[in-house]
C-alpha positions as CSV (number, residue, x, y, z in Angstrom):
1,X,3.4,9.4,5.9
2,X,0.2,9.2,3.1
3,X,-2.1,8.4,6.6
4,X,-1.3,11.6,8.3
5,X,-0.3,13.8,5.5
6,X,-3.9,16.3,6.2
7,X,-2.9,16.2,9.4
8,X,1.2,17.4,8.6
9,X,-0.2,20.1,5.6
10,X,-2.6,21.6,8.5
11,X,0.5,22.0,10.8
12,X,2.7,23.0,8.3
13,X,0.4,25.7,7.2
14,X,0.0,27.1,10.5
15,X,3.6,26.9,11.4
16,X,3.5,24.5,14.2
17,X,6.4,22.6,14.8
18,X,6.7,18.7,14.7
19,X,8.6,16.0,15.2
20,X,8.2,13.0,12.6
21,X,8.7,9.3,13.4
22,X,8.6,6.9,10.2
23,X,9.6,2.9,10.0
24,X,12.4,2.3,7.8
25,X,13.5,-1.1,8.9
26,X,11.3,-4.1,10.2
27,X,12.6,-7.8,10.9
28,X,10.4,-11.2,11.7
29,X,7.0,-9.9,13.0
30,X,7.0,-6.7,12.9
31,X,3.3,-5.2,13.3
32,X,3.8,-1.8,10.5
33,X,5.5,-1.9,7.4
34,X,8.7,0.9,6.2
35,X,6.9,3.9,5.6
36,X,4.5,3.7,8.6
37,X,4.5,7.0,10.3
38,X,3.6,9.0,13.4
39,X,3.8,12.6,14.7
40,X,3.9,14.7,17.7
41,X,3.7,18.8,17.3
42,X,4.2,21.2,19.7
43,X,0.4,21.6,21.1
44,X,0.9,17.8,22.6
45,X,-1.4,16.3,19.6
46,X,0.0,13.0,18.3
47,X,-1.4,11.4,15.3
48,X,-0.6,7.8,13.2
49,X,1.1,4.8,14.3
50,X,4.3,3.0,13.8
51,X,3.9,-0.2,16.1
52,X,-0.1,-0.4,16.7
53,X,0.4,0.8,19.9
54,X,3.5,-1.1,21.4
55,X,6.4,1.5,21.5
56,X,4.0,4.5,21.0
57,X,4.6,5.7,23.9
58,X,8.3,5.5,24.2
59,X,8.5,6.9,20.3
60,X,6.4,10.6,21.7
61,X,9.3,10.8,24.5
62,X,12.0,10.3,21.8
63,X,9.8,12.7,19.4
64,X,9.6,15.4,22.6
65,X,12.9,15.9,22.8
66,X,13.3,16.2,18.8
67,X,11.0,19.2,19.6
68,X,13.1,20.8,22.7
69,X,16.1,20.6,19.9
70,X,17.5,17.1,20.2
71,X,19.0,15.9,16.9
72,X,17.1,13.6,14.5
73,X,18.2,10.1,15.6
74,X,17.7,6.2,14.5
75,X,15.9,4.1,17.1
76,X,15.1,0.6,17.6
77,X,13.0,-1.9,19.4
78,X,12.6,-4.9,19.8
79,X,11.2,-7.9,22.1
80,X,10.6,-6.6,25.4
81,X,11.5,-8.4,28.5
82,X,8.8,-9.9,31.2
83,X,8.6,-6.8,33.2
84,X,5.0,-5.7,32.7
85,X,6.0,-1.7,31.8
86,X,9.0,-3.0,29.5
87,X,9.4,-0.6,25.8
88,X,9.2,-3.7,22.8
89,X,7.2,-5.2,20.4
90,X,5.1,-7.9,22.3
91,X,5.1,-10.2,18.6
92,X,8.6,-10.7,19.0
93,X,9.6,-8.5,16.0
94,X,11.7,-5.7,15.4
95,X,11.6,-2.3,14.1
96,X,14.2,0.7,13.5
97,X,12.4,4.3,13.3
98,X,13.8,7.4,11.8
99,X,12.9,10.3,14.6
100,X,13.5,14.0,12.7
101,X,11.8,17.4,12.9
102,X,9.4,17.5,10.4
103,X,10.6,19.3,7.2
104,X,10.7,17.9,3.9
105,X,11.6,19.9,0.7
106,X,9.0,21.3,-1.3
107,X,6.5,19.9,1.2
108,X,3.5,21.6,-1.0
109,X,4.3,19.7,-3.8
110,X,4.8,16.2,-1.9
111,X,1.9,16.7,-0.8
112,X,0.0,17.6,-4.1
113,X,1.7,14.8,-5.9
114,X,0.6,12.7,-3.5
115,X,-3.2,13.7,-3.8
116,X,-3.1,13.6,-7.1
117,X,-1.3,10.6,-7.7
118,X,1.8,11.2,-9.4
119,X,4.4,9.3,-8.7
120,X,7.3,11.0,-5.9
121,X,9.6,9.7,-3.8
122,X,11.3,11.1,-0.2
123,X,15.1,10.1,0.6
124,X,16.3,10.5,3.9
125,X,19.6,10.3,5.2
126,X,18.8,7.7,8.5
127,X,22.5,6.9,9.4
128,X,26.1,7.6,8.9
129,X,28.9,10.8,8.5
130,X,27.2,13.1,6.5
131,X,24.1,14.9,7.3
132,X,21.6,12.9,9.1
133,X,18.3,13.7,8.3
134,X,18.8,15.6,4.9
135,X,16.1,14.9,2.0
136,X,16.1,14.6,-1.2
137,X,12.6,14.3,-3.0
138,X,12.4,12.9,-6.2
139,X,9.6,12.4,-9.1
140,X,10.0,11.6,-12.7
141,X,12.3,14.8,-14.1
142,X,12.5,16.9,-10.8
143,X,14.5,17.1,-7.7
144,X,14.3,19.0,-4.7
145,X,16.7,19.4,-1.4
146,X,20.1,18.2,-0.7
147,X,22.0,14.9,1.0
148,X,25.3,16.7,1.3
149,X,26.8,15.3,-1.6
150,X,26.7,15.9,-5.7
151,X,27.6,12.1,-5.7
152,X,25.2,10.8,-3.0
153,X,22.4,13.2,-4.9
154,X,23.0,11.4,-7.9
155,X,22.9,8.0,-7.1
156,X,20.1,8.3,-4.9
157,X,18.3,9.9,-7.6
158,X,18.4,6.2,-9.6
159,X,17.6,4.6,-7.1
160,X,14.5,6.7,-6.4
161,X,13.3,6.8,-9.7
162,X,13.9,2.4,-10.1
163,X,11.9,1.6,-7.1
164,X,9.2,4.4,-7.7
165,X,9.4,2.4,-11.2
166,X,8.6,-1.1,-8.9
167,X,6.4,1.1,-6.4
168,X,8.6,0.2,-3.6
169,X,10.0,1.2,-0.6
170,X,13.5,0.7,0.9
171,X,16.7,1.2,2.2
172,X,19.6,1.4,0.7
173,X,23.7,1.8,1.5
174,X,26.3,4.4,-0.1
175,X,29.2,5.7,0.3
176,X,29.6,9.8,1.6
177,X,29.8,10.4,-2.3
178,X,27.6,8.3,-3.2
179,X,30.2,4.7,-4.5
180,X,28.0,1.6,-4.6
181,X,28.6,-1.5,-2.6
182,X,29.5,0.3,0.2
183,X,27.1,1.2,3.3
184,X,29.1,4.6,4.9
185,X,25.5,6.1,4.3
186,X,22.3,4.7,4.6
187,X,19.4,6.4,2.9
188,X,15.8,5.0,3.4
189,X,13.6,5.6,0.1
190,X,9.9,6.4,1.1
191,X,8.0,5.8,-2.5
192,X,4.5,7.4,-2.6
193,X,2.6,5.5,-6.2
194,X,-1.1,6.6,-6.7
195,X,-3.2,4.1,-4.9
196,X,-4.0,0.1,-6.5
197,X,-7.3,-0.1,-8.7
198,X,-10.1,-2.1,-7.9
199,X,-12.7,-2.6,-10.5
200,X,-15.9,-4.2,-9.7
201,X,-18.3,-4.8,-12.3
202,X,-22.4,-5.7,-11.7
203,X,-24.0,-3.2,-9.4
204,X,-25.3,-5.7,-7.2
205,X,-26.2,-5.9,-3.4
206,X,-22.6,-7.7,-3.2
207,X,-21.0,-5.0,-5.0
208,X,-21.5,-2.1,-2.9
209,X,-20.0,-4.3,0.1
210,X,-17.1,-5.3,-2.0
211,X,-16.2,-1.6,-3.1
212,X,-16.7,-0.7,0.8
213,X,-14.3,-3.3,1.8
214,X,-12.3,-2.6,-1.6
215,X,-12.0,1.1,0.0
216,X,-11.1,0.2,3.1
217,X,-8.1,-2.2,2.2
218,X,-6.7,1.4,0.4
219,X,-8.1,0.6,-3.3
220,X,-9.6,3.2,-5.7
221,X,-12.9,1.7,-6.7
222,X,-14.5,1.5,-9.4
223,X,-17.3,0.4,-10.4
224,X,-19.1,-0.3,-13.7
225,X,-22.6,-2.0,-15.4
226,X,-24.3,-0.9,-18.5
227,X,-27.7,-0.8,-16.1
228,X,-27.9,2.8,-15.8
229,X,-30.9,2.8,-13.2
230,X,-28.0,0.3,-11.0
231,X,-25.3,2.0,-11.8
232,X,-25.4,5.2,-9.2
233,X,-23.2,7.0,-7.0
234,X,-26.0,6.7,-4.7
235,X,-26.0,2.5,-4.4
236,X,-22.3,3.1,-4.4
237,X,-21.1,5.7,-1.9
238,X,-17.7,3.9,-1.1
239,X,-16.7,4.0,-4.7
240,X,-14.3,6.8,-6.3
241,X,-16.1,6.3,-10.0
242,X,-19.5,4.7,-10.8
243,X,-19.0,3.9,-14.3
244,X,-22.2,3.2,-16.9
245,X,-20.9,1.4,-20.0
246,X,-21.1,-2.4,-20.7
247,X,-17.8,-3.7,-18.9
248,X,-16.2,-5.2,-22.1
249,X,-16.1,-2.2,-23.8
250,X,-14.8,-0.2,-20.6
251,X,-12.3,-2.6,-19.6
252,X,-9.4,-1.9,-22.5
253,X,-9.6,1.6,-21.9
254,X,-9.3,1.4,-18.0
255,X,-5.6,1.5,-16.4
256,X,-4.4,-1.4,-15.2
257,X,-1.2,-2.7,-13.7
258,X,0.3,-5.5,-11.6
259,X,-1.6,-4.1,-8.4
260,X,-5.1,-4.2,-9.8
261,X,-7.6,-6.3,-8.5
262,X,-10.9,-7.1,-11.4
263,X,-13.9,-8.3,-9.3
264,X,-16.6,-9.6,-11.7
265,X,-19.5,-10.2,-9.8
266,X,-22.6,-10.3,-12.7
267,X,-22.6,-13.7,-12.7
268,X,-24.7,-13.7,-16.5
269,X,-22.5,-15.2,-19.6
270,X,-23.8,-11.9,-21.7
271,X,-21.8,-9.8,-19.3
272,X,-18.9,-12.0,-17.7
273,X,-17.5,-13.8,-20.8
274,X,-16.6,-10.9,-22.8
275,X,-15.5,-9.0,-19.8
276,X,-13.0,-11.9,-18.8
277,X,-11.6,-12.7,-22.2
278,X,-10.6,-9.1,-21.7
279,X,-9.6,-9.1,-18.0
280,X,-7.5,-12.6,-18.3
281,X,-5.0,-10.8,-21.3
282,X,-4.4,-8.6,-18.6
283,X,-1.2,-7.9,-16.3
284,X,-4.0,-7.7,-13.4
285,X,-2.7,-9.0,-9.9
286,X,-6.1,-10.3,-9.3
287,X,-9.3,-11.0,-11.6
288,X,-12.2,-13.3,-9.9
289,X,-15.8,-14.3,-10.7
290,X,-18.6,-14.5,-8.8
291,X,-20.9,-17.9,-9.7
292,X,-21.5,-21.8,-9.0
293,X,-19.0,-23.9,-9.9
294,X,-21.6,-25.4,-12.7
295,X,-21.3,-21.6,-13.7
296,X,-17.3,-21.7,-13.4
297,X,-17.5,-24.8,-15.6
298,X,-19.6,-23.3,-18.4
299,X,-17.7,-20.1,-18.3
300,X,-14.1,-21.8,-19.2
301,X,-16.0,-23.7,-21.6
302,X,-16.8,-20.6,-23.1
303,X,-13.4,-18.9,-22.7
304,X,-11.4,-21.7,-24.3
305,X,-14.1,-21.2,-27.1
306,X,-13.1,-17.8,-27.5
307,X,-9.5,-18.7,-27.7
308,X,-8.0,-18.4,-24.3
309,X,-5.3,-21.0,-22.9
310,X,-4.5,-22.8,-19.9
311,X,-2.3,-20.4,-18.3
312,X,-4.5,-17.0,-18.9
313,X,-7.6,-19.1,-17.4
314,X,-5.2,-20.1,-14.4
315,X,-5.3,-16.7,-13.3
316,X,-9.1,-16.6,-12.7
317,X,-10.3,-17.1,-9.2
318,X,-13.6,-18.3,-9.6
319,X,-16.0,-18.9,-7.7
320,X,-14.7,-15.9,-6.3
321,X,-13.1,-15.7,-2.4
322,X,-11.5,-17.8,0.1
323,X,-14.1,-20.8,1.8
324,X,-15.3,-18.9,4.8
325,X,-18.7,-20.4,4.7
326,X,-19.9,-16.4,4.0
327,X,-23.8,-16.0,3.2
328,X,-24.3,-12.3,3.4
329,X,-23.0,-9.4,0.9
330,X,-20.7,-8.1,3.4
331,X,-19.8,-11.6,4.7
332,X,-18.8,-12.2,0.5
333,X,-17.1,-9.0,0.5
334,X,-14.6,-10.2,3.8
335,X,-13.8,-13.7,1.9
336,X,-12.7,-11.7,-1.6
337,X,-10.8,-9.3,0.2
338,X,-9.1,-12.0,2.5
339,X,-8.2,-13.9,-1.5
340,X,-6.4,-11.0,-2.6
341,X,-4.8,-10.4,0.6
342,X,-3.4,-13.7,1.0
343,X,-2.8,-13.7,-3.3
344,X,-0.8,-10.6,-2.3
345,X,1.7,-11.7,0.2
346,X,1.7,-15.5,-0.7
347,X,-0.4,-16.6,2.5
348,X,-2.0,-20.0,3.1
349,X,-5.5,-19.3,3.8
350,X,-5.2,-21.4,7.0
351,X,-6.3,-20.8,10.2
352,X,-3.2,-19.1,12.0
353,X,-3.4,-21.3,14.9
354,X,-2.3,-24.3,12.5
355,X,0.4,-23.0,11.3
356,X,3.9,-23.1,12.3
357,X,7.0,-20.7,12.2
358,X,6.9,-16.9,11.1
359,X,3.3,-15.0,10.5
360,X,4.8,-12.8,8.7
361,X,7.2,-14.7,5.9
362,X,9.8,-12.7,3.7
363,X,7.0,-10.3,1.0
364,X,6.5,-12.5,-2.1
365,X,4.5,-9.4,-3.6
366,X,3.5,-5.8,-4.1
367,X,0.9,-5.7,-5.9
């Protein structure tokens, strides 16, 4: 729902009805993740995606008659046959969508949480006895609607608040009051965290294509150098924060977490030693360096000098990228982000056509 959310507070604002189709189960290759949303409203206008354009058409059907009064329902596709105009995913996957008017509970402060990056999760009830379709949201110390149950509430409030803890997304079964180990009820948790950080330090040519990709793979960029002349929004128009400070001394008081990616691209000891004996005693997902590999060399040397052991200098991926024979800043930029993709969700790095099995393996990661 975060893709489309302008588009839902502009409708909501001006009363216009809609109909709400989210993901809430995928199997083997399926082309969205949970969460992936799309709407219809009443003027015809459709907006997101849920299958990159496979059921699309078959989910704006199910979503008109939502709007003619039709009762929110679960749906699912999955293969379609060898007629050409057959409804399925072409990849061979599978996915269940939630169809439901679109209402959620305290919609205005979803939405501001969500902007502003606090941390709120949406429940819905997708299947079962009670209520199908009732919400619950839930942030830290608030709640707001109702699942039809004091028990249900309660336990789908823990739940909530545990995987907006892990900044995941799931399903989960109950029974009609809420008992574990029992699936009566099943209640699909849509958690909305503030967005990963990227921080790229050394306001270089390749910098301002590494915050634009950084950007683009859903990342709030920052980026820092003491060089105040270098250092401007104006080099840097894709980034959220252009910082001026020399990085090691910026770097402990910058958040971090298990989803943030360091890119160190100064490639000068004065700058990239300090700020990697500081980066590497993070919980980082992903800290690289740009350089030679007589550069790399020098710079462990350095690092072990400084009293760093084997397993934080493991986590440095320097030089920095995935071997795609890349010469240009933008063509760097594509073989960094294609590194923390595939650090993300345990890829190989290898060309898809020689591989075998699944593309799309059980998630290793969420960073």
């Amino acid at each position: 729902m975060r893709e489309i959310l302008e588009d839902l507070a502009s409708w909501h604002a001006a009363g216009t009805p809609a109909a709400l189709a989210t993901v809430v189960e995928t199997r083997i290759s399926a082309p969205r993740d949970p969460g992936a949303a799309m709407a219809l409203n009443a003027d015809g206008v459709v907006i997101g995606s849920v299958s990159g354009g496979c059921v699309e058409g078959a989910v704006v059907e199910q979503a008109r008659e939502i709007l003619d009064g039709g009762a929110p329902r679960r749906v699912t596709y999955g293969v379609s046959d060898d007629e050409a105009m057959a409804v399925g995913l072409t990849c061979g996957g599978e996915i269940s969508l939630f169809i439901e008017p679109f209402a959620v509970p305290a919609f205005e402060t979803v939405r501001d949480h969500i902007a502003t990056g606090v941390p709120v999760a949406v429940a819905t009830v997708v299947d079962g006895p009670g209520p199908v379709g009732a919400k619950l949201v839930v942030t830290a110390d608030e709640t707001y609607g109702d699942l039809g149950s004091e028990g249900l509430g309660v336990a789908v409030t823990s739940d909530a608040r545990g995987l907006l803890a892990q900044g995941r997304t799931a399903h989960r079964g109950y029974g009609v009051h809420g008992e574990r180990r029992v699936d009566d009820v099943t209640v699909f948790i849509q958690s909305f965290q503030p967005p990963p950080r990227m921080y790229v330090f050394g306001a270089i040519d390749f910098a301002t294509a590494v915050a634009r990709v950084g950007k683009f793979l859903g990342y709030h960029v920052v980026v820092c150098d003491a060089r105040r002349v270098f250092a401007t929004k104006a080099r840097f128009p894709d980034a959220d924060e252009v910082v001026v400070q020399w990085p090691h001394r910026f770097l402990p008081t910058a958040p971090i977490d298990s989803r943030t990616a360091i890119c160190v691209l100064t490639h000068d000891p004065k700058f990239d030693v300090p700020l990697l004996e500081v980066a590497l005693r993070t919980d980082a997902a992903y800290i690289g360096a740009m350089g030679s590999r007589r550069t790399h060399d020098d710079r462990l040397e350095r690092l072990r000098e400084l009293g760093l052991g084997d397993e934080e200098l493991s986590k440095l991926r320097s030089p920095i990228g995935l071997d795609l024979g890349a010469r240009t800043p933008e063509e760097t930029a594509v073989s960094i982000a294609a590194e923390i993709v595939q650090l993300r969700w345990g890829g190989s790095g290898r060309p898809l056509t020689d591989t075998e099995g699944r593309i799309h393996p059980d998630r290793v990661a969420v960073p």
